[in-house]
C-alpha positions as CSV (number, residue, x, y, z in Angstrom):
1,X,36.8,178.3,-292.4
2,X,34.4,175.1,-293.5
3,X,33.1,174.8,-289.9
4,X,31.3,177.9,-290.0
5,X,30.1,177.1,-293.5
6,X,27.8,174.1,-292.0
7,X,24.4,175.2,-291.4
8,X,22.4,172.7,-291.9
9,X,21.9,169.5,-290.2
10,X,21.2,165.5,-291.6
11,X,21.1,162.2,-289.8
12,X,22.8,159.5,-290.6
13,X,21.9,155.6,-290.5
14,X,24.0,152.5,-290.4
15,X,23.4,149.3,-292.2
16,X,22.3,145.8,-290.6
17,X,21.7,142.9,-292.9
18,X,20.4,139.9,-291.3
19,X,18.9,136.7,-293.2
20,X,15.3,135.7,-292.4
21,X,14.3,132.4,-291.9
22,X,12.9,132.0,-295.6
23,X,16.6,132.7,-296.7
24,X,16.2,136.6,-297.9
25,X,18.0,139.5,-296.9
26,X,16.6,142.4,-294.5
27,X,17.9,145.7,-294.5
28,X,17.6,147.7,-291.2
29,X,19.0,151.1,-290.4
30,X,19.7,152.5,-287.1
31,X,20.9,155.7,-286.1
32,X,24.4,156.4,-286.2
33,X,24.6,159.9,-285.5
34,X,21.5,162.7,-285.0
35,X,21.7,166.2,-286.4
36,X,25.2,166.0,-287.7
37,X,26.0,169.6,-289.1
38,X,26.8,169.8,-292.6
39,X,26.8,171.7,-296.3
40,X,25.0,170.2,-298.8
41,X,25.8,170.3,-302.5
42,X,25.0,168.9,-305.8
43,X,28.0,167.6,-307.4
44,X,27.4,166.3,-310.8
45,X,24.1,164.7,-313.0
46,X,23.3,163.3,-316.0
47,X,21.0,160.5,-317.3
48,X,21.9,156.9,-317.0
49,X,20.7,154.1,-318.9
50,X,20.4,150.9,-316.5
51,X,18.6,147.7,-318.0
52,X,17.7,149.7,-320.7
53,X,16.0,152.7,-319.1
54,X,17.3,156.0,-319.1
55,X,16.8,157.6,-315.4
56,X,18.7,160.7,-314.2
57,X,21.2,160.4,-312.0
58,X,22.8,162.6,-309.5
59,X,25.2,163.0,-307.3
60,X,25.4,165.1,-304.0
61,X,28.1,166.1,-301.5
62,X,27.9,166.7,-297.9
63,X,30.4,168.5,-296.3
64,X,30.7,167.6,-292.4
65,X,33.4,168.0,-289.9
66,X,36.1,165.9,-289.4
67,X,36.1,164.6,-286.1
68,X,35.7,160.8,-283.9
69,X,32.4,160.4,-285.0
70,X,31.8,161.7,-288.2
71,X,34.7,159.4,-289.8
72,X,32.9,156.3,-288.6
73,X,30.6,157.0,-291.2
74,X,30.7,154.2,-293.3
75,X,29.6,153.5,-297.6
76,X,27.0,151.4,-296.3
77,X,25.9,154.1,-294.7
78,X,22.5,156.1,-295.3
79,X,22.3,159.9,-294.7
80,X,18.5,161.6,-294.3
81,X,18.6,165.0,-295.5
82,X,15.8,167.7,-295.8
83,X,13.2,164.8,-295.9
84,X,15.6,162.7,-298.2
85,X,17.4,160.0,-298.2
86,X,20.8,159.4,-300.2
87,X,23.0,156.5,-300.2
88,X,27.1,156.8,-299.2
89,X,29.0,156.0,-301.9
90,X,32.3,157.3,-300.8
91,X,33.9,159.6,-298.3
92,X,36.6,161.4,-298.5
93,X,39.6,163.4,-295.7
94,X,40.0,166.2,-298.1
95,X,44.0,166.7,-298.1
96,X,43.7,164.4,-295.9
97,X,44.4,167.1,-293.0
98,X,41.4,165.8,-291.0
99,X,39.9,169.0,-291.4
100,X,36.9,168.0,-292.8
101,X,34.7,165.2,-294.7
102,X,33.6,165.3,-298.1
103,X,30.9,162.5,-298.4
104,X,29.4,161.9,-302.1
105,X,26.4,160.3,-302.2
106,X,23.2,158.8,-304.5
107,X,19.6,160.4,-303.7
108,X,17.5,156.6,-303.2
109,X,14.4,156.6,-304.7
């Protein structure tokens, strides 16, 4: 079963923008759930040309339970990782079964 397949573990940060006075935009993250257990895997890569720069891009999949907490998880959402930190693009309810989460996210750098 998946469950037993999640040995490792990854925090995960929601998303609050708020305007300053000057009129900009502030990103803060707080803590949305601590030591989540998950899988980790690369997905798919490749290099990307953005604004006329070629950078490589990859793309990661964690694998978490499916369960009242885990599918608050938002695509706004940030997940730490092994000392990194990747940004939720999408998250999926594989067969939609709510057996587990398939989240794919962007390593920020």
């Amino acid at each position: 079963m998946l469950i037993d397949l999640l040995n490792n573990t990854c925090d995960v940060y929601s998303l609050t923008t708020t305007q300053t006075p000057m009129g900009s935009l502030k990103k803060t993250y707080t803590l949305r759930i601590d030591d989540m257990k998950c899988a980790f895997s690369m997905r798919a890569g490749g290099e990307v040309v953005r604004f006329g720069k070629a950078t490589e891009n990859y793309n990661y999949v964690f694998y978490c339970e499916y369960n009242t907490t885990n599918s608050a998880i938002e695509e706004t959402d940030k997940i730490t990782y092994d000392g990194r930190d990747f940004e939720v693009k999408s998250i999926y309810n594989a067969s939609g079964r709510n057996n587990h989460l398939e989240i794919l996210a962007e390593e920020l750098k």
